[in-house]
C-alpha positions in Angstrom: 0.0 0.0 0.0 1.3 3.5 -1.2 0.7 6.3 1.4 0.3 9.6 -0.3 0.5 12.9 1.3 -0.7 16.5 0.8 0.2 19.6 2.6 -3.0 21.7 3.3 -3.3 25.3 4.1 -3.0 24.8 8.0 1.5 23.8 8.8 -0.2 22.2 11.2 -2.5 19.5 9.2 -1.5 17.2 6.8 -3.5 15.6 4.2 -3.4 11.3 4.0 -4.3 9.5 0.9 -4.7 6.2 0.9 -6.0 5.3 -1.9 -9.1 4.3 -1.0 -12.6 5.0 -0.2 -12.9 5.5 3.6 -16.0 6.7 4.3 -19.0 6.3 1.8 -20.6 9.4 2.9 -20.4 12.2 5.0 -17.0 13.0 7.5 -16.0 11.8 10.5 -13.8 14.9 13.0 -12.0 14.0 16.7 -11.0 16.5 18.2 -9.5 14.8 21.6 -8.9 10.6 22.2 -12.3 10.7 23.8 -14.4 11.8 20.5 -12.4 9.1 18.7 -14.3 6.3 20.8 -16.2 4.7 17.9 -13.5 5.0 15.4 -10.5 2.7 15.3 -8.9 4.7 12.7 -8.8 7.9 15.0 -7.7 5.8 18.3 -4.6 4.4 16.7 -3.4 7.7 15.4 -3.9 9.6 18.9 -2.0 7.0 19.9 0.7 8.3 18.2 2.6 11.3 20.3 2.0 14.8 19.0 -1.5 13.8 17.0 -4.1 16.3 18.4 -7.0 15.9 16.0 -8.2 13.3 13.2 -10.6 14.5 10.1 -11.7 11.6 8.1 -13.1 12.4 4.8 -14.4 10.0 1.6 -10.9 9.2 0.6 -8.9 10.5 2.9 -7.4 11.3 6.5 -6.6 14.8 7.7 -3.8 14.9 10.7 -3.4 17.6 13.0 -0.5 17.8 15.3 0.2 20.3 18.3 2.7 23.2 17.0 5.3 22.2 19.7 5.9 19.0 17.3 7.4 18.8 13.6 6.6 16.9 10.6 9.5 15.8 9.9 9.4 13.2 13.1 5.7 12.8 13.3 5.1 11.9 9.8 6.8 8.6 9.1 5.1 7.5 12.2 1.7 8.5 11.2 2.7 6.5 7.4 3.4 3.6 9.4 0.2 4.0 11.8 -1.6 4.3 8.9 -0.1 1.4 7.0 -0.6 -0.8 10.1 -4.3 0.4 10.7 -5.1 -0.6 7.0 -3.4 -3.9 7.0 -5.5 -5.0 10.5 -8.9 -4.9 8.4 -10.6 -2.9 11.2 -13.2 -0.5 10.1 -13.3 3.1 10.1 -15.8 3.8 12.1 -18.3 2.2 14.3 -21.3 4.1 13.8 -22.7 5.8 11.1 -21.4 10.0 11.7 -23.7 12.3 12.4 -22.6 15.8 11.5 -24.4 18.6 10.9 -26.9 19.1 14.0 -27.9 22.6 13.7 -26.5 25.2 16.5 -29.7 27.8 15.5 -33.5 27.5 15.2 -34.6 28.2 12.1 -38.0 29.7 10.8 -39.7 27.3 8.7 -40.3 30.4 6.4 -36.9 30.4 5.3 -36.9 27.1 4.0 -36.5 27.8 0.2 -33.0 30.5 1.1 -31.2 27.3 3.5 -32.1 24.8 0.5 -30.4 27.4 -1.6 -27.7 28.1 1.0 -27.3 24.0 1.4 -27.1 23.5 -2.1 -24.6 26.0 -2.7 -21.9 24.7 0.2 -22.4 21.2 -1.0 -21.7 21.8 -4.9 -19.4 24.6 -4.6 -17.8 25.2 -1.4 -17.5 21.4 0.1 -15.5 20.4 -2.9 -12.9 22.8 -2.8 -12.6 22.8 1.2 -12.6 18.6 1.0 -9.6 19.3 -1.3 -7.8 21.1 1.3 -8.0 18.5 3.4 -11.3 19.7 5.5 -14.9 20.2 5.3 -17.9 22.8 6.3 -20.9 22.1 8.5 -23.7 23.5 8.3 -25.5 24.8 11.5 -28.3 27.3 10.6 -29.4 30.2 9.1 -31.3 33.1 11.0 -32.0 36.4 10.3 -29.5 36.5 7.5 -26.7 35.1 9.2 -25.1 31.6 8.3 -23.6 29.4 10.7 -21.0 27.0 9.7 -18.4 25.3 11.1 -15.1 24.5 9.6 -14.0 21.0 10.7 -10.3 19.2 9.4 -7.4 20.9 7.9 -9.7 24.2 8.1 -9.9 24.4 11.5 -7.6 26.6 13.5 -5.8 27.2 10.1 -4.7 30.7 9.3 -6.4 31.3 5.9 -9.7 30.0 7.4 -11.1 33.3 9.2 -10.2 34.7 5.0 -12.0 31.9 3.3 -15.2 32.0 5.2 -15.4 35.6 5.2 -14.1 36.5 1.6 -15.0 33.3 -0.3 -17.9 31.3 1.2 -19.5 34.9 2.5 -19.2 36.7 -0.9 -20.0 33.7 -2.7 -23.6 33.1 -0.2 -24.3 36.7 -0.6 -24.1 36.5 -4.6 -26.3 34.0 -4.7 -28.8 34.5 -2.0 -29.4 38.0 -1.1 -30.9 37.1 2.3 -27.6 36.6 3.2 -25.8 39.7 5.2 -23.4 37.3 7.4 -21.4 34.1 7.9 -20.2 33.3 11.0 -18.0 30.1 12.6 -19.5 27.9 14.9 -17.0 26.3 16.8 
């Protein structure tokens, strides 16, 4: 099994590709050991020293580590983590991933704008985050404000606070004039 890897916008994330489908649908984020409970995948690479978050995505793995650590040690022993998680058969996860519970109430009336607003973060924005080795949650809409939440790579990472005001903000706003705001959820 070939290993690839992918630097992302955050020095502090790298981007795993196995070469394989991991998840069929959805993402999977752990934050801490504790999250990473019903995952296999995620408890054997916090068991790895310096691994402070795991992002698991169709086809890949997104690895944080704290800034006090450096790639060049932790990476060859998250490629053979990886390798030896893979070769085990164990499953990804062991439940089905439920992201996307919503941090706002919304008013039914607005139903047509967050189909819209859904629509547009799943065909335009999730693509190009996913490639960056992260993803966007959705978490409600009120009163013209989006809330979203960025999850992987794109969490913590400097360009983030940029991307979701500049690109995912303009681009909502285009498109859906209800929109006056995007804000992160966190």
């Amino acid at each position: 099994m070939f290993i690839e890897t992918e630097v992302t916008p955050n020095p502090d994330t790298l981007k795993f590709l196995p070469g394989q489908s991991l998840l069929e649908s959805g993402t999977a984020n752990f934050t801490d050991p504790d999250s990473a409970d019903g995952s296999p995948l995620a408890t054997a690479m916090f068991a790895i020293p310096g691994v402070t978050g795991v992002f698991i995505g169709h086809d890949f793995v997104t690895i944080s580590k704290s800034t006090e650590d450096d790639w060049d040690g932790l990476k060859p022993n998250v490629l053979a983590g990886l390798m030896q998680f893979f070769a085990s058969g164990a499953p990804v996860l062991n439940f089905k991933d439920e992201t996307g519970s919503l941090a706002v109430d919304e008013d039914e009336a607005d139903a047509d704008i967050i189909e819209q607003i859904k629509t547009l973060l799943d065909e335009k924005v999730r693509p190009a985050v996913a490639g960056d080795g992260g993803d966007i949650i959705y978490h409600g809409f009120k009163e013209g404000v989006v809330y979203l939440q960025m999850q992987g790579a794109c969490a913590g990472c400097p360009s983030s606070t940029i991307t979701l005001k500049h690109g995912i903000e303009n681009l909502l706003k285009y498109y859906v004039p209800e929109v006056v705001d995007v804000r992160s959820v966190e």
